[in-house]
C-alpha positions in Angstrom: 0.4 16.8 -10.1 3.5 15.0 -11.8 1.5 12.5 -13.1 3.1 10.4 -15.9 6.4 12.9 -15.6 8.0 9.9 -17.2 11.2 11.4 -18.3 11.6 13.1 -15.3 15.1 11.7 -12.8 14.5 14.2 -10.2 11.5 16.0 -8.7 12.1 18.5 -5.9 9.7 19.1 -3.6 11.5 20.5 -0.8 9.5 24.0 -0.5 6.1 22.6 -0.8 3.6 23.6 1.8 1.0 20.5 2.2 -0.6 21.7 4.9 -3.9 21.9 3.6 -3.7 19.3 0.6 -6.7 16.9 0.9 -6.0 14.9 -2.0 -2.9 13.3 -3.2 -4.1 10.6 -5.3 -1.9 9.5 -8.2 0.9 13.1 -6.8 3.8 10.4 -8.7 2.0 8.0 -10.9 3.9 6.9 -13.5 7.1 8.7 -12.5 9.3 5.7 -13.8 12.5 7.2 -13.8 12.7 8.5 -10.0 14.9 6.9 -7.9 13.8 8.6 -5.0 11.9 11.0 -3.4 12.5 13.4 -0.2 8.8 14.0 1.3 9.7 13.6 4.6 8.1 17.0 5.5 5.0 16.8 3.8 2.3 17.6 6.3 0.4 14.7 5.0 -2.8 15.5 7.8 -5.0 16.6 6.3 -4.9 13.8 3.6 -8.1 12.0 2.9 -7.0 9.9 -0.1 -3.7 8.5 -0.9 -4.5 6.3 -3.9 -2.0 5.3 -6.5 0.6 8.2 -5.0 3.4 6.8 -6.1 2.0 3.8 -8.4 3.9 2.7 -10.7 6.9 4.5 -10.1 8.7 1.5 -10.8 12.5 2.6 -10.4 12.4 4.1 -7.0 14.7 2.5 -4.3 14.1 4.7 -1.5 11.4 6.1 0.1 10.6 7.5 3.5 6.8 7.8 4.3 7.4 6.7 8.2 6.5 10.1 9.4 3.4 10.3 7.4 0.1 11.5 9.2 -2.6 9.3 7.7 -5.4 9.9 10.7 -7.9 11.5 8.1 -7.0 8.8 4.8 -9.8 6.8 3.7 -8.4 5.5 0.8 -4.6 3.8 0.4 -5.7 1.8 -2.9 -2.4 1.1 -4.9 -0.9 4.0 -3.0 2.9 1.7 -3.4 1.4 -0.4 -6.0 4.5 -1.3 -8.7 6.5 0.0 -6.8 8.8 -2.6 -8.5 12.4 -1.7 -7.5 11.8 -0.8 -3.7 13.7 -2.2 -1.3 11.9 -1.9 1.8 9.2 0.7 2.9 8.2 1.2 6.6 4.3 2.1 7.4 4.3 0.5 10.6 3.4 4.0 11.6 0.2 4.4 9.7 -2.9 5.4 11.5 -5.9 3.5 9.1 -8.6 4.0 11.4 -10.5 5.7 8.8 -9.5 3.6 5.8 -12.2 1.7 3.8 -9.8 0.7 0.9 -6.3 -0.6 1.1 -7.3 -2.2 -2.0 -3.6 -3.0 -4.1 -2.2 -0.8 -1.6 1.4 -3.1 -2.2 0.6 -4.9 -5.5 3.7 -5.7 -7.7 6.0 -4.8 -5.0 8.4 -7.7 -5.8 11.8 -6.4 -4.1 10.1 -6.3 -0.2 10.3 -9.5 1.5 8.3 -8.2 4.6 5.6 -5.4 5.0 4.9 -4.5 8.8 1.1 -3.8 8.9 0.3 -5.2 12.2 -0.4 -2.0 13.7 -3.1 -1.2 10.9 -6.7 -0.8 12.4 -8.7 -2.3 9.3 -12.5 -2.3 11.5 -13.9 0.0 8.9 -11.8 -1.4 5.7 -14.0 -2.3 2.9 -11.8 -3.6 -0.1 -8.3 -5.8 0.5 -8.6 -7.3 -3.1 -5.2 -7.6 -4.3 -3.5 -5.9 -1.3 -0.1 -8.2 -1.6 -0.4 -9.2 -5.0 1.9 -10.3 -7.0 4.0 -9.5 -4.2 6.9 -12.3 -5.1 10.0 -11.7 -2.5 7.1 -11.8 0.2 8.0 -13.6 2.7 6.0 -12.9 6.3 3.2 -10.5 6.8 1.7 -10.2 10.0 -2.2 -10.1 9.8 -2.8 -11.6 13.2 -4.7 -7.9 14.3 -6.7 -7.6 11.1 -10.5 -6.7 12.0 -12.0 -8.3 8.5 -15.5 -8.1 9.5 -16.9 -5.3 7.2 -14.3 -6.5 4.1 -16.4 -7.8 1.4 -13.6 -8.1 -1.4 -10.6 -10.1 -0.7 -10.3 -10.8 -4.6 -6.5 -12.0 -5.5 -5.3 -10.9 -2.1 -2.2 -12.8 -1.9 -2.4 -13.7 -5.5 1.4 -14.7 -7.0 2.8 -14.0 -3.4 4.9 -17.8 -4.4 7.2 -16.8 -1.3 5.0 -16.1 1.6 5.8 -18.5 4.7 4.2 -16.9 7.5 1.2 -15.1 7.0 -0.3 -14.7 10.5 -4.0 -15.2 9.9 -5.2 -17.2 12.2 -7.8 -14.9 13.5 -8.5 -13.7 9.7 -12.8 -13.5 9.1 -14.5 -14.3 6.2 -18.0 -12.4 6.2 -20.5 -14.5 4.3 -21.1 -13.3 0.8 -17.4 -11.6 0.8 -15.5 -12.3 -2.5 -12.5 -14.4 -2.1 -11.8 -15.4 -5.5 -8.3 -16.1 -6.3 -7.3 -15.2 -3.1 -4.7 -17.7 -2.5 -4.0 -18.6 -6.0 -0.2 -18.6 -6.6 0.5 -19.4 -3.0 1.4 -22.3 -1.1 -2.2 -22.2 0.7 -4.1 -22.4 -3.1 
C-alpha cells in the first residue's frame, strides 16, 4: 500500500479500519524515511501474512506491534527485516501457532541487542533461514522452547550475529536432510 513511499517522513494511519485485511505483506517496505509509525489499533486478526511489512524501513526508531493479533499469520518472513535504526521491538506477545515461515523475520536489525521470542510456538514453522542475520548488537535470544522438528532450512540463521552470547539452544533439533549452511558463520559457535 505505501510501498517504496521513500520520500515520505510521515504516514498517518490513524482512521484505518483493518478489520478485515488479510494481507499486509510489504504495507511499509521501503519507507526509509519514517521514523515511526502509530499502528497500535490496527485490528491485525484477521492477518494471514505479515511478510516484509515494514522491511527495509531503515530509519524507524519506534515501533509498537505488542498488541498485534497474529493467531491467523502464516507467514512473518522479513516482516522487521532492515529494520536498521530500531531500538528495541517487543513480540513477546505473538501467537505463531500457525506460522510456517519466520524466515528473515529480524535480519539486519543491528540496533536490538535482545529479541524475546520464547513464547513463539514454531511446531509447524518451516523456514528459519536467516531469521537473526546479520543481526550485530545481538546479544541473547532465547530459543530454549523452539519446536524445530518440521524446519527444513536453517540457512545463515545466525549468520554475522558476531555479538551473540547466550543463545539458549540446547534443546534446538536438527531434522536430517534440513539445510544448515552458514548457519553459524560469523558467530562465535562457526
Amino acid at each position: 500500500m505505501f510501498y517504496n513511499c521513500k520520500k515520505a517522513k510521515q504516514i498517518d494511519v490513524s482512521g484505518f479500519d483493518t478489520s478485515g485485511v488479510a494481507d499486509m505483506q510489504y504495507m511499509f517496505s521501503t519507507c526509509e524515511n519514517i521514523l515511526n509509525l502509530e499502528i497500535e489499533h490496527f485490528d491485525t486478526s484477521q492477518v494471514t501474512t505479515f511478510a516484509g511489512m515494514f522491511f527495509r524501513d531503515s530509519s524507524l526508531e519506534t515501533l509498537n506491534v505488542a498488541g498485534f493479533d497474529t493467531a491467523n499469520a502464516e507467514d512473518f518472513s522479513s516482516m522487521f527485516s532492515s529494520c536498521v535504526d530500531l531500538p528495541e521491538l517487543d513480540v513477546s506477545g505473538f501467537d505463531t501457532g500457525k506460522a510456517t515461515n519466520l524466515g528473515g523475520m529480524f535480519a539486519n536489525c543491528n540496533q536490538l541487542t535482545r529479541i524475546d521470542v520464547s513464547n513463539f510456538d514454531t511446531s509447524g514453522v518451516t523456514d528459519m533461514s536467516s531469521m537473526f542475520r546479520s543481526c550485530t548488537s545481538l546479544e541473547t535470544v532465547d530459543l530454549s522452547g523452539f519446536d524445530t522438528s518440521n524446519v527444513n532450512n536453517f540457512v545463515m540463521m545466525f549468520y554475522g550475529c558476531g555479538n551473540l552470547v547466550s543463545v539458549g539452544i540446547d534443546g534446538l533439533y536438527i531434522r536430517e536432510g534440513a539445510d544448515t549452511t552458514d548457519m553459524y558463520t560469523g558467530t562465535r559457535w562457526q
